[in-house]
N, C-alpha and C positions, 0 to 999 in steps of 0.2 A: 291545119286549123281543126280542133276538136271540133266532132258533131255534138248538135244539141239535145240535152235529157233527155227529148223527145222520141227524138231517132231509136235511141238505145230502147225506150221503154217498148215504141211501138215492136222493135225487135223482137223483143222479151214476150209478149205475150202472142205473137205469131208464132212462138215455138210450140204451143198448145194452142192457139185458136187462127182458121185459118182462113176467116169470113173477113166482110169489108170491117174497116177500122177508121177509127177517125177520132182523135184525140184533140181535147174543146182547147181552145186557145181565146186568150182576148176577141171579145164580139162574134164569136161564132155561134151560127144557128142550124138549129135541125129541122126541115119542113117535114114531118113525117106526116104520109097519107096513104092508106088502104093500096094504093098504086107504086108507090115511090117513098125514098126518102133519099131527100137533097140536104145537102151539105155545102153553106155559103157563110163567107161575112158577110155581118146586118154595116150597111152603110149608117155612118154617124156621121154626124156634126158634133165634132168636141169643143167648139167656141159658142156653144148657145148660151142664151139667158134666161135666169127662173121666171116660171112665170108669175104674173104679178100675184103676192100676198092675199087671200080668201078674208083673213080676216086683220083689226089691229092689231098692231105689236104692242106685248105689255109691257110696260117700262118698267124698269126693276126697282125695287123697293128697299129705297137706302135703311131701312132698319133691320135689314137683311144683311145686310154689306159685312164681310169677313174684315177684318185690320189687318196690317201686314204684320208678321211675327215681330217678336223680337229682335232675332238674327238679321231678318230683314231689315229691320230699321232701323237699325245700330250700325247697318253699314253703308250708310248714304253719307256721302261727303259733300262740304261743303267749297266747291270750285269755282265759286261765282270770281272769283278772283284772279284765273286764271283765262274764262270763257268770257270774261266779260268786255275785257281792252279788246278780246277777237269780234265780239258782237258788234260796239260800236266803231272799229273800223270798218265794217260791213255796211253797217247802216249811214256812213256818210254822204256812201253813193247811191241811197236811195231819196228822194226827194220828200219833202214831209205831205200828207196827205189832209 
């Protein structure tokens, strides 16, 4: 099993420096203070949620609005004729509301 980048580099520069090392990876932190420095992952939660919005969101201004190219819209097809006997046999087993 190859070793990782890592390994090698730290190697690499122990050949000329021969103090502590510690090369940063995803969420790592350095507590440096007059006494110490520590070397830890910062505990995450990677499934949070934003927090709520400061202010309203501005709704975009359709005078604004780009068209689609050319290219773009010369190549939409028309398939309703194929998607469409798929549609309502779908929709038979739905009840009407």
């Amino acid at each position: 099993m190859p070793r990782p980048a890592s390994h090698a580099i730290h190697e690499r520069i122990q050949t000329t420096y021969d103090g502590p090392l510690s090369l940063a990876e995803d969420y790592m932190v350095w507590n440096i203070t007059k006494e110490d420095i520590r070397v830890r992952l910062a505990k995450v939660d990677e499934d949070v949620w934003p927090p709520p919005a400061t202010e309203k969101p501005q709704l975009p201004d359709p005078n604004q609005r780009i068209p689609y190219s050319d290219v773009i819209d010369g190549g939409k097809l028309d398939v309703k004729d194929v998607i469409q006997p798929i549609y309502d046999e779908v929709n038979k087993g739905i009840p009407d509301h």
